[in-house]
N, C-alpha and C positions, 0 to 999 in steps of 0.2 A: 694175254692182252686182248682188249674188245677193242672195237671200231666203233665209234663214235660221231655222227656230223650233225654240226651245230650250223642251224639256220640262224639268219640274222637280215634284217633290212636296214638300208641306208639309204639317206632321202639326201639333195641338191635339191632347193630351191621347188620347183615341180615336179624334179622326179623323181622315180622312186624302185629301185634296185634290190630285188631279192638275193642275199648271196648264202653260201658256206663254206665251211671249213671240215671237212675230215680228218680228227686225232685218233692216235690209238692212247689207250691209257687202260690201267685195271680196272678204274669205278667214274664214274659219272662224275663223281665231285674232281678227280684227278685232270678229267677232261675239262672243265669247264676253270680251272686254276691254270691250264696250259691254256686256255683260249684266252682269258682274261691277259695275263702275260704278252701274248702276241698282241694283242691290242691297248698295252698300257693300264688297262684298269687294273687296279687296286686293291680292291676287292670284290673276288668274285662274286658273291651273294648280290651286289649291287645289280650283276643281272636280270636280277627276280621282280626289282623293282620296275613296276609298272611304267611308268613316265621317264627311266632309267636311258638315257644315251650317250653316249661316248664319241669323240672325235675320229673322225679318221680319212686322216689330212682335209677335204674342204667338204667332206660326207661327214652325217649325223647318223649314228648308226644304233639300233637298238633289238636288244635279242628278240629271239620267236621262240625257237625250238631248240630241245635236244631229243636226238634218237640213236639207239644202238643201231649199227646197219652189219648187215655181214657181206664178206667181200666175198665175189665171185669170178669165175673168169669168161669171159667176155666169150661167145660163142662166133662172136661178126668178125672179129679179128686174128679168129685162130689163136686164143689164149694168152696174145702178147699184150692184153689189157685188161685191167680187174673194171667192175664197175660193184657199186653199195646198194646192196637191198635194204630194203626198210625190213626190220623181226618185227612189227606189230601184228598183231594177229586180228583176225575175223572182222577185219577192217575197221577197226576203231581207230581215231585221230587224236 
């Protein structure tokens, strides 16, 4: 299983709210059919779409990102906490 987190934005009115989610699943497409799921959509592909938003409850919400992350353990906490590296390499976005 990989580690997965999906970025997404959700706007009220003026504001406007970075959020994610953290799945584990085997492939990319797995992950994003489990996030759709939690959020009601339909079909995932819809994600991709550009102008693409979704309810969620009185937020308007609309994807950004997907990234593998790997889970590590936390060194501040003495190991009783993992935190998500981003696997991108040589600092591409």
């Amino acid at each position: 299983m990989k580690t997965f987190e999906i970025q997404y934005i959700s706007r009220y009115y003026d504001e406007k709210n970075y959020n994610s989610e953290t799945i584990k699943a085997k492939t990319e497409e797995d992950v994003l059919k489990k996030f759709a799921k939690l959020f009601g959509i339909k079909n995932f592909k819809q994600l991709f779409e550009p102008m693409y938003m979704w309810e969620d409850g009185q937020w308007m919400s609309s994807f950004k990102y997907i990234n593998e992350v790997e889970e590590i353990v936390c060194e501040h906490c003495n190991g009783s906490g993992k935190i998500q590296i981003n696997k991108k390499k040589n600092g591409s976005k």
